[in-house]
C-alpha positions as CSV (number, residue, x, y, z in Angstrom):
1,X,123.3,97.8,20.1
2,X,120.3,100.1,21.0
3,X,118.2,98.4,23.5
4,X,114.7,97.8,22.9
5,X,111.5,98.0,25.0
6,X,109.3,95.3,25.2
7,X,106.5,94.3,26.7
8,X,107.2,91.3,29.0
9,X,104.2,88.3,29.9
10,X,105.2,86.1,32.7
11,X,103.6,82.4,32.7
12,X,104.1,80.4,36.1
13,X,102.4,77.0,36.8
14,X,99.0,78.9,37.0
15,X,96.2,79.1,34.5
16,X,97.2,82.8,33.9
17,X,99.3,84.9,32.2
18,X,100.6,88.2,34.0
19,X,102.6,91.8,33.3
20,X,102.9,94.4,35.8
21,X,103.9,98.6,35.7
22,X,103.9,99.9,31.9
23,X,103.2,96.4,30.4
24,X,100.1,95.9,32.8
25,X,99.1,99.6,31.3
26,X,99.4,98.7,27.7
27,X,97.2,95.9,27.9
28,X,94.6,97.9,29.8
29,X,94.6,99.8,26.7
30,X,94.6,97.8,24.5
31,X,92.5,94.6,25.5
32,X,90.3,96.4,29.1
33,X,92.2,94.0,31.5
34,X,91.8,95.6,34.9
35,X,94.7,96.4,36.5
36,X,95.4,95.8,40.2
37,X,98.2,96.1,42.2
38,X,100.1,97.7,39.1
39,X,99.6,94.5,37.3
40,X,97.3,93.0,34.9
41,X,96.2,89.5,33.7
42,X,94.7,87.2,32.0
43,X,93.6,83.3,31.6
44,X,96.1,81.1,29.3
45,X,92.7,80.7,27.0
46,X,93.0,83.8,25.7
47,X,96.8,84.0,24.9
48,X,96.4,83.5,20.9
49,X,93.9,86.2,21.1
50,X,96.3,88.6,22.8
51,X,99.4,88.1,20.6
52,X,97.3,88.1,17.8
53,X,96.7,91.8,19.6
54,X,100.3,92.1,20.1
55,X,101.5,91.2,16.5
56,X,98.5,93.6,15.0
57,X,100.0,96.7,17.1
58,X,103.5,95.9,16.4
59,X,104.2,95.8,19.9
60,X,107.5,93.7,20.5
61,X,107.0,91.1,23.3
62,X,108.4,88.7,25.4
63,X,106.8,85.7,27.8
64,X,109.1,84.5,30.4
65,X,107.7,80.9,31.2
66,X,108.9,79.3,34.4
67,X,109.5,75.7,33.1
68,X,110.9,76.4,29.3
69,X,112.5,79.2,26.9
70,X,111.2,82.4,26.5
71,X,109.2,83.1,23.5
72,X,110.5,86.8,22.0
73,X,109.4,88.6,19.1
74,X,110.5,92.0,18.2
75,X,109.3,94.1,15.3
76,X,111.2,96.8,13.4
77,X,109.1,99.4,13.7
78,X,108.1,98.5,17.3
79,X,105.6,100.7,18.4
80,X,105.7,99.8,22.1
81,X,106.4,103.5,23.4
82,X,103.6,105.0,21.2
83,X,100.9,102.7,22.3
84,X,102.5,102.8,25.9
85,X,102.0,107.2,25.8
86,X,98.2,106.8,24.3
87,X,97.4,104.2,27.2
88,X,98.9,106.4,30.0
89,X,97.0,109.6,28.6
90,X,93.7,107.4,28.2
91,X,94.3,106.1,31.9
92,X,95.1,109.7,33.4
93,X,92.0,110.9,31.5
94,X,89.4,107.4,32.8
95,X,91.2,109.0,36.5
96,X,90.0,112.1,36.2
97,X,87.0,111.3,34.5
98,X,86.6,108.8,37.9
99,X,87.0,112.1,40.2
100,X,84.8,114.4,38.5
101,X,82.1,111.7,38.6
102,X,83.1,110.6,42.5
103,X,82.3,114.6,43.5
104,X,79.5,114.7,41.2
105,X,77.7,112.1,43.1
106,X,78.1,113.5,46.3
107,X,76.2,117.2,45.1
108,X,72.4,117.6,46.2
109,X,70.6,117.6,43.0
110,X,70.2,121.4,43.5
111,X,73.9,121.7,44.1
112,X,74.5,119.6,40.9
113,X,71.3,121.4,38.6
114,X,73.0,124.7,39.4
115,X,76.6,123.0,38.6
116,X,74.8,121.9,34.8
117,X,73.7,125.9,34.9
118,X,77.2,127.3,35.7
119,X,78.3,125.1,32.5
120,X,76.1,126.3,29.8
């Protein structure tokens, strides 16, 4: 049987709900979550809002909870991997928009007018 990727939520006793590496990336993408320490979260509020999220993409999940079952849902056509490539290239692009913007700043204005005349 062909395994499938997933995106995997854990829930411990706290309010919030948490994924880390690829999974932390894809919701970056696709709901702005920040992500820290290669992982990403969110309050246990806004969990219907993010399946819903989930469900509308296609994107196969599972939450691991640490006091009950897992809940798992896998679609046919899961489209984990595409959304998973579009959020690493938006990502890679936000970083170097990040440098270009961090050496920017640290131009004289004349240093940065004759940059904006180097352009043109």
């Amino acid at each position: 049987m062909e395994e499938k990727t997933i995106l995997v939520l854990y829930k411990d006793n706290s309010k919030f709900y948490k994924a880390s590496g690829k999974d932390a990336i894809v919701l970056n993408y696709l709901f702005d979550y920040k992500i820290s320490n290669n992982k990403a979260g969110f309050p246990d509020n806004v969990i219907d809002s993010v399946l819903n999220g989930l469900n509308e993409n296609e994107i196969s999940y599972q939450i691991i909870y640490v006091d009950k079952n897992p809940i798992i849902k896998y679609f046919d056509n899961n489209r984990y991997e595409e959304i998973l490539e579009k959020a690493i290239l938006k990502k890679k692009t936000r970083e170097l928009i990040d440098k270009i913007l961090d050496k920017l700043n640290k131009l004289s204005i004349n240093e940065l007018n004759d940059f904006l005349e180097n352009m043109e």
